[in-house]
C-alpha positions in Angstrom: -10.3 -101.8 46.5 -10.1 -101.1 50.3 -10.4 -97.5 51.3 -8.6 -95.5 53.7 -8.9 -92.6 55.4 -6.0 -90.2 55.8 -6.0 -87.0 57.9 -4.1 -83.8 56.4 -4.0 -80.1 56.4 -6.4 -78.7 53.9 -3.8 -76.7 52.0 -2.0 -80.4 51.5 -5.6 -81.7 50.1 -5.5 -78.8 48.3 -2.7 -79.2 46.4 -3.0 -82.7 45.8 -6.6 -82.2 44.2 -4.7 -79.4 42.0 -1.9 -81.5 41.2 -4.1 -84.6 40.0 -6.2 -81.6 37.8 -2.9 -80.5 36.6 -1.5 -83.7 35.5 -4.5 -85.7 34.2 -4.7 -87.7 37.2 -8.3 -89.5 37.8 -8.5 -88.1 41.2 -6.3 -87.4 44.8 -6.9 -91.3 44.9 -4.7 -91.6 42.4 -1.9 -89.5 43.2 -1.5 -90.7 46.8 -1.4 -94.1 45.1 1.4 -93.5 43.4 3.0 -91.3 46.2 2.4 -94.6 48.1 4.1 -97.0 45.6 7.1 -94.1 44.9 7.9 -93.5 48.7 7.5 -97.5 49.3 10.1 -98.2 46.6 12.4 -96.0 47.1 14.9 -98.2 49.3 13.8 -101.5 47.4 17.0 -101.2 45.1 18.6 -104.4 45.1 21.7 -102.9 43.5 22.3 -101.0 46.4 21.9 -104.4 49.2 25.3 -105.4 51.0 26.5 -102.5 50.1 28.7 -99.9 52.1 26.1 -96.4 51.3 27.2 -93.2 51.6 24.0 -90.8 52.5 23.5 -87.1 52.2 20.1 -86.0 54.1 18.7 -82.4 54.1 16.1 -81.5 56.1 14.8 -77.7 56.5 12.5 -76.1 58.9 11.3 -72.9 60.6 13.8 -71.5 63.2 11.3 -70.9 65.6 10.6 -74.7 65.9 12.7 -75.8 68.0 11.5 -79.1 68.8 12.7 -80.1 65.1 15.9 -78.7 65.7 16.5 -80.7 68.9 14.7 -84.3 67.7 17.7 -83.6 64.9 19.9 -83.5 67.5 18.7 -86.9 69.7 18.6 -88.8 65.9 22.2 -87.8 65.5 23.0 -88.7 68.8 21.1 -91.8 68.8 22.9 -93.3 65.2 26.3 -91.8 66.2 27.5 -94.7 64.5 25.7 -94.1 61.3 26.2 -90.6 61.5 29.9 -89.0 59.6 29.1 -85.4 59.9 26.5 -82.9 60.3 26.5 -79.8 59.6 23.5 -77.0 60.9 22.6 -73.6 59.2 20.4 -70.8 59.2 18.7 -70.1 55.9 17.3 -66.8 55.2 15.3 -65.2 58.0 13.0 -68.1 59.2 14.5 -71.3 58.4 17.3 -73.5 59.8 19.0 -76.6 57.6 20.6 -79.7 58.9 22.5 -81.5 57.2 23.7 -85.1 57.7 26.9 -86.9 56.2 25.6 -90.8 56.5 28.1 -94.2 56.4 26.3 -97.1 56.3 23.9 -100.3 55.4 20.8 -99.3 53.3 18.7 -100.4 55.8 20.3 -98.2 58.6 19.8 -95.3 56.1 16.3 -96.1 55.1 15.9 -96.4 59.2 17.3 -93.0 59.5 15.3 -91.2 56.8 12.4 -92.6 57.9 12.4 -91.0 61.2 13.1 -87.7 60.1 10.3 -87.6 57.7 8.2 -88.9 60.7 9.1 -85.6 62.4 6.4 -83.4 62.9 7.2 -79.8 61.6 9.8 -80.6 59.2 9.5 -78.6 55.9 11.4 -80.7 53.5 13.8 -83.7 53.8 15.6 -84.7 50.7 18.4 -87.6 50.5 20.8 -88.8 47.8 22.4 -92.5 48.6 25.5 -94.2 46.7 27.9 -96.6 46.9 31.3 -95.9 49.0 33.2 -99.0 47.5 34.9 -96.7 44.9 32.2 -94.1 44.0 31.0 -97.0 40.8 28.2 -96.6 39.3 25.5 -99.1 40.2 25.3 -101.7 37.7 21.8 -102.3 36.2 
């Protein structure tokens, strides 16, 4: 197996390491494995392809970063087509929330959700997807 080397904050490391204890993982080689295959798969869904997508995307982060807040507001800018509605709020004392309404392919949503969780300083970014064509349930 080839080995890589991955740079991280030490209370990431940290947590990883305690989560592999935790959970009866071998090692943090094992849970970023996994991590790896989980985040890699997530837009692999073939029952979602040529399909119109309807997106939710939250992403939270500390209102005192504002270089979050404005790379938010060049990615809405820059997929104005993709891009139905957003919505920004301030969350308790320290943190702001965006929120993005998203119409589109899979792969302009994968796009999209991919450069938010590329941006440094973001504290969480979570996503929902499903089909506009009358709200059905994807068929296995």
């Amino acid at each position: 197996m080839t080995v890589a080397s991955v740079s991280m904050p030490e209370e990431l490391l940290n947590r990883i390491d305690e989560f592999a204890d935790d959970h009866g993982y071998t090692g943090r080689s094992e849970v970023l494995r996994e991590a790896a295959r989980n985040l890699l798969g997530e837009f692999e869904d073939k029952r979602l392809e040529d399909r119109e997508l309807m997106g939710i995307v939250t992403v939270t982060f500390d209102y005192e970063t504002t270089s979050v807040e404005e790379k938010m507001m060049h990615l809405r800018h820059e997929h104005e087509n993709l891009v139905a509605s957003n919505f920004h709020s301030h969350v308790g004392s320290h943190y702001c929330m965006e929120l993005f309404v998203l119409e589109g392919s899979l792969e302009d949503i994968s796009t999209f959700v991919g450069k938010i969780r590329a941006t440094k300083d973001t504290l969480n970014v979570d996503y929902s997807v499903m089909p506009v064509d009358g709200f059905s349930p994807l068929a296995p």
